[in-house]
C-alpha positions as CSV (number, residue, x, y, z in Angstrom):
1,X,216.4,141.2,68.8
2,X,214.2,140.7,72.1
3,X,211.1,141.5,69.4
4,X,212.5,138.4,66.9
5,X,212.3,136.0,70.3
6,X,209.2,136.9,71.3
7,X,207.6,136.4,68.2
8,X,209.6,133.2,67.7
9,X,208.0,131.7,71.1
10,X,204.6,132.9,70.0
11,X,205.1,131.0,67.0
12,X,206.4,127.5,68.7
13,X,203.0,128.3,70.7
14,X,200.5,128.4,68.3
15,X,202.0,125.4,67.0
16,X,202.0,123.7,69.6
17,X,198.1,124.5,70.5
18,X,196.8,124.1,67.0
19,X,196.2,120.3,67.0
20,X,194.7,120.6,70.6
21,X,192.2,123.1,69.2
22,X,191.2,121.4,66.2
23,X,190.5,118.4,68.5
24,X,188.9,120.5,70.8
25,X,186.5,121.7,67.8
26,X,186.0,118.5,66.3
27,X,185.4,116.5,69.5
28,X,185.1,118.5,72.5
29,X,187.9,116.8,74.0
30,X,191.8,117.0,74.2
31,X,194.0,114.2,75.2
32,X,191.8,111.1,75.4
33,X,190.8,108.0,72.8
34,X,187.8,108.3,71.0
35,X,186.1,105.0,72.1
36,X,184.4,103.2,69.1
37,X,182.9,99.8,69.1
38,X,186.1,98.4,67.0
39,X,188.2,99.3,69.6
40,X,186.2,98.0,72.4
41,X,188.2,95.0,74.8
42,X,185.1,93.2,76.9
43,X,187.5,90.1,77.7
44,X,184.2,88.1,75.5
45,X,184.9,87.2,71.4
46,X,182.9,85.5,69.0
47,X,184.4,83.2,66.4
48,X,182.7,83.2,62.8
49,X,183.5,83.0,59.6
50,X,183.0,86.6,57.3
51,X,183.3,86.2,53.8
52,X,185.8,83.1,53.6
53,X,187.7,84.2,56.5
54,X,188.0,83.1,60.2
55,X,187.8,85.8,62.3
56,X,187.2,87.0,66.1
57,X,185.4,89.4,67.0
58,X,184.9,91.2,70.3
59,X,181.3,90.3,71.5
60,X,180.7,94.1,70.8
61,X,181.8,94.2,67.5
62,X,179.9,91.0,66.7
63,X,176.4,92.9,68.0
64,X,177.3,95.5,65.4
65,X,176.7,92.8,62.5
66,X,174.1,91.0,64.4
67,X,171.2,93.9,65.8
68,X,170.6,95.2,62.0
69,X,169.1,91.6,61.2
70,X,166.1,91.9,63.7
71,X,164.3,95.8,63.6
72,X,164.3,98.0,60.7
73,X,167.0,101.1,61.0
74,X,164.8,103.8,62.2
75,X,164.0,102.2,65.3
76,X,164.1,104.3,68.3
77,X,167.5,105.0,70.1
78,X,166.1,103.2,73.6
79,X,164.6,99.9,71.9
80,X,168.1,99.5,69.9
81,X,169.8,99.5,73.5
82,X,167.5,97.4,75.1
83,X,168.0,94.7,72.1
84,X,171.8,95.4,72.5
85,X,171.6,94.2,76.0
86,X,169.2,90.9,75.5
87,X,171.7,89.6,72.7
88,X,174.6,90.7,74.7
89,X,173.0,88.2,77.6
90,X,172.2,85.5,75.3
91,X,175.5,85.2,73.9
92,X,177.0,85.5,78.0
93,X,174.5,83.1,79.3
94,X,175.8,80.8,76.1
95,X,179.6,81.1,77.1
96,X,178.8,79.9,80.3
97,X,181.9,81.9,81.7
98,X,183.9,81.4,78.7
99,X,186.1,83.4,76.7
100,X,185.2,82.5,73.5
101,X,182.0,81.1,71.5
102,X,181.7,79.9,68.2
103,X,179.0,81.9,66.1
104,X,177.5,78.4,65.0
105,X,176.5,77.6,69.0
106,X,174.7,81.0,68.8
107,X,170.8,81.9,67.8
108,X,171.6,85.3,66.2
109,X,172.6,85.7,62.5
110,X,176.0,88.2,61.8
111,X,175.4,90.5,58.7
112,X,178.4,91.4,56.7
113,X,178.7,95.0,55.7
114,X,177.6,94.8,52.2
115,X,174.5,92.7,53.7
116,X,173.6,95.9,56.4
117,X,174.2,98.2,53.5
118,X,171.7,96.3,51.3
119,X,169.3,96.2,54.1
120,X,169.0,99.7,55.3
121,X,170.5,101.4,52.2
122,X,173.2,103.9,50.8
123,X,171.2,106.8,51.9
124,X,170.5,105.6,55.6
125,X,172.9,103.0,56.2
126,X,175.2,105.5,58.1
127,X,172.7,107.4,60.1
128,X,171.4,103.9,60.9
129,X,174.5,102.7,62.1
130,X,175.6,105.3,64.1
131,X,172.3,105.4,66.1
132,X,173.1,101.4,66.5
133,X,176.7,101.9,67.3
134,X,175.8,104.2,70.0
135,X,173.7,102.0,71.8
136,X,176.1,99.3,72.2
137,X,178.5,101.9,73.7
138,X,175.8,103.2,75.8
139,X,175.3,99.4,77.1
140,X,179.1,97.9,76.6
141,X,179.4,95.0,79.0
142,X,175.7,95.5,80.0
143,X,173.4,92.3,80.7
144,X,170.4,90.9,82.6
145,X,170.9,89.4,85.8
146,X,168.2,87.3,87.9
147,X,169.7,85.9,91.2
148,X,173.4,87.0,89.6
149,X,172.9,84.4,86.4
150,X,172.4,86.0,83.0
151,X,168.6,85.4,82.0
152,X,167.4,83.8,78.4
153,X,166.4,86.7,77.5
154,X,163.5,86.0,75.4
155,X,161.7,88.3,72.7
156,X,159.8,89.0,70.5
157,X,157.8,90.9,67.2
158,X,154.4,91.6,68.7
159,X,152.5,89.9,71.6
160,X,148.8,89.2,71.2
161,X,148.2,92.3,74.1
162,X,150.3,90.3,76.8
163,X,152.9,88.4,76.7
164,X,152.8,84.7,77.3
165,X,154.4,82.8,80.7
166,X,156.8,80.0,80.5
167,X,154.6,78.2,82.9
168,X,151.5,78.7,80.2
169,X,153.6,78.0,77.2
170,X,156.0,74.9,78.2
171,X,154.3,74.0,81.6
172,X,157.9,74.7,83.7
173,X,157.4,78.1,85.5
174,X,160.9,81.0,85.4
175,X,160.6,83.8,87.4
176,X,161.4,86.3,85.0
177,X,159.2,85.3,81.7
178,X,156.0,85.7,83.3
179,X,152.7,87.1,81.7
180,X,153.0,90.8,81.4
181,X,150.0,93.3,79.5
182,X,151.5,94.8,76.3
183,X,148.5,96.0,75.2
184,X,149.3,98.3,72.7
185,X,150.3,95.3,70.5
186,X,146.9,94.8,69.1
187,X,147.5,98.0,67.4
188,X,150.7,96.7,65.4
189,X,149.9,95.8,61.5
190,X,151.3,92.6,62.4
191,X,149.3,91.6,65.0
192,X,147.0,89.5,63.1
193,X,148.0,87.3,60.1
194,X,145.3,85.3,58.0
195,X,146.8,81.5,55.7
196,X,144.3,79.9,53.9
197,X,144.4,76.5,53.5
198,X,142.3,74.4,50.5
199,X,140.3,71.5,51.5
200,X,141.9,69.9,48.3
201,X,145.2,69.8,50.0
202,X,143.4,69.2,54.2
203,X,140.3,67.8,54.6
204,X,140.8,67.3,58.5
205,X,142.3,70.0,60.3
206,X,141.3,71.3,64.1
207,X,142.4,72.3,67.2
208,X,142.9,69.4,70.1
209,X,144.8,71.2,72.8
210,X,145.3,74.8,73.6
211,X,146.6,76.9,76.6
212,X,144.1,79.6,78.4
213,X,145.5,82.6,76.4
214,X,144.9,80.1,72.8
215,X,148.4,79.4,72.3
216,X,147.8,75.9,70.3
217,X,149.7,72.1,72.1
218,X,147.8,70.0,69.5
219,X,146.5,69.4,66.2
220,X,144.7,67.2,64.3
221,X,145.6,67.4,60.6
222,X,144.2,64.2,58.1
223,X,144.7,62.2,61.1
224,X,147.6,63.0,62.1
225,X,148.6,64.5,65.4
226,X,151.1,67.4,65.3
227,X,152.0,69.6,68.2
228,X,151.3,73.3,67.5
229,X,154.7,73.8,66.5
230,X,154.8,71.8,63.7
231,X,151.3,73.3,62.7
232,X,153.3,76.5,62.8
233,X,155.7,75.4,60.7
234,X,154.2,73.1,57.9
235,X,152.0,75.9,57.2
236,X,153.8,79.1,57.8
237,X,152.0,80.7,60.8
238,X,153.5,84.1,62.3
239,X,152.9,82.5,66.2
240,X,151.9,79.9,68.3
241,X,149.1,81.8,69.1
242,X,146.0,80.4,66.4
243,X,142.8,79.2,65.5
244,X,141.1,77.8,62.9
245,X,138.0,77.9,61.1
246,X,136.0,76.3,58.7
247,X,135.0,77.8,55.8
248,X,133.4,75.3,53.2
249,X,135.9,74.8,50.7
250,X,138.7,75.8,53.0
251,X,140.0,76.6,56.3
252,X,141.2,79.5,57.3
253,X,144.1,79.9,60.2
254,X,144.0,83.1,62.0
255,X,147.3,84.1,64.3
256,X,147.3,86.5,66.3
257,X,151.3,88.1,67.3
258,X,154.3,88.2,66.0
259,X,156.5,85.5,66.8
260,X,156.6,83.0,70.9
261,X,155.2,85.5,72.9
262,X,157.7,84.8,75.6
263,X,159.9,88.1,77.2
264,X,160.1,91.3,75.6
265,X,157.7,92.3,72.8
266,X,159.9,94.5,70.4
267,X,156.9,96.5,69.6
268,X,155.7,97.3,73.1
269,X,159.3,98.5,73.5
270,X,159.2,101.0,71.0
271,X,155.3,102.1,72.6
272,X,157.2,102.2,75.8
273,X,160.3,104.3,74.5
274,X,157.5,106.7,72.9
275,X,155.9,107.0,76.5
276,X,159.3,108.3,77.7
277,X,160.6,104.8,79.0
278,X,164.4,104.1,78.8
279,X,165.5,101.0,78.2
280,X,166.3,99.9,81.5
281,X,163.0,100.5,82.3
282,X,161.6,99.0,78.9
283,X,164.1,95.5,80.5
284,X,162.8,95.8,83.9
285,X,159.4,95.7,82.9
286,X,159.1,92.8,80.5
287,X,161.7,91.0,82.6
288,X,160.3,90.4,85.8
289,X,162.8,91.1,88.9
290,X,165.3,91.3,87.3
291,X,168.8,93.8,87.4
292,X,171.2,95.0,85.3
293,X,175.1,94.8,85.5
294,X,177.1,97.4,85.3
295,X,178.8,99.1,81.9
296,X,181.8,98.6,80.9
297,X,184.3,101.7,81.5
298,X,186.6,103.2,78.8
């Protein structure tokens, strides 16, 4: 009899632990939540529309569908938090203490799944996503501060071996976009970019204005003024950063970068990150005097 009871309790035992040592082997934890960024509450949605539906998203969520749009999926771990972290302070700085923000008042473009999985692929589009997902936990709640206001934090591709200053670029200084070397940009297959233009379409077509580092203000096109913007966009220039010359029977336009120049130059992150920077470092030193805010905890 005392034999049946024992081995009754040792059954009611090893039922009992079972399920705590399958979690144990599966997750090296017993009794707590696996945190994921679906189930992340930051107190900050985004509203957007997802296939014919309205739908709110936590802001964490939302950077799921959102940082897959801007650097290819094999991007280094420390570059995709550092990107987490300027689209998580562009969205705060945008809510202006609110709640809630409509996706149409943002910059950033949401992905739907199907879109991701056509962009990185069946074979990667789950080892890309879980190296994105875990850099949004690593940064949850995480953004740039200057004088306790979030920053606009400003990036981009590839800077033409420094980045530009607000004060160069729209005459207004900011404290934290200042000019900062990069120089490893220069080695980036995008760093220069060649459009040619016929004669038969331009006959007139030069530089007026330009800043010290060649960033273009004005140009003259068949007699028309344009601000180097426009120039940018009427003929499909990768930067602000060009010049022009003449070539007989056309002219050609030579930019130099990847995209304004202003704040964090995504390919002198991942240089950094390959140097052993993390990306609070990688922040800190394309942001000038800046800080960072603390992570959420769950």
């Amino acid at each position: 009899m005392r034999e049946k009871l024992t081995m009754a309790f040792a059954m009611i035992i090893l039922a009992i632990m079972i399920p705590y040592l399958g979690t144990m082997a599966l997750t090296g934890r017993v009794g707590t939540t696996i945190v994921t960024v679906a189930t992340i509450d930051s107190g900050k949605t985004v509203s957007l529309e997802i296939e014919g539906a309205y739908v709110v998203l936590d802001v964490e969520a939302y950077l799921r569908g959102v940082l897959p749009g801007i650097l290819p999926g094999d991007t280094g771990l420390e570059v995709w938090k550092a990107l987490a972290v300027a689209e998580r302070t562009n969205i705060y700085k945008k809510m202006q203490g609110m709640g809630n923000i409509d996706s149409e008042e943002l910059d950033s473009v949401y992905l739907s799944e199907q879109e991701i999985r056509e962009r990185f692929g069946e074979q990667n589009y789950d080892a890309y996503m879980d190296k994105i997902e875990e850099a949004i936990l690593a940064t949850a709640g995480v953004v740039i501060l200057y004088d306790g206001e979030c920053i606009d934090a400003m990036y981009h591709r590839v800077s033409v071996g420094t980045t530009v200053s607000a004060e160069e670029l729209f005459g207004e200084s900011v404290p934290y976009l200042t000019a900062v070397v990069s120089n490893h940009d220069v080695e980036s297959k995008d760093y220069m970019n060649l459009v040619c233009v016929s004669k038969e379409e331009i006959q007139e077509l030069s530089i007026l204005e330009g800043t010290e580092h060649g960033y273009v203000k004005k140009v003259m096109c068949n007699g028309e003024e344009l601000t180097g913007e426009q120039a940018q966009e009427r003929f499909g220039l990768s930067s602000l950063n060009y010049y022009i010359e003449d070539m007989g029977e056309e002219f050609r336009i030579v930019s130099l970068g990847k995209g304004h120049g202003l704040g964090m130059s995504l390919y002198g992150a991942s240089v950094l990150e390959k140097n052993g920077k993390t990306y609070d470092e990688i922040l800190c030193y394309y942001y000038t005097g800046v800080q960072l805010s603390e992570k959420l905890s769950f």
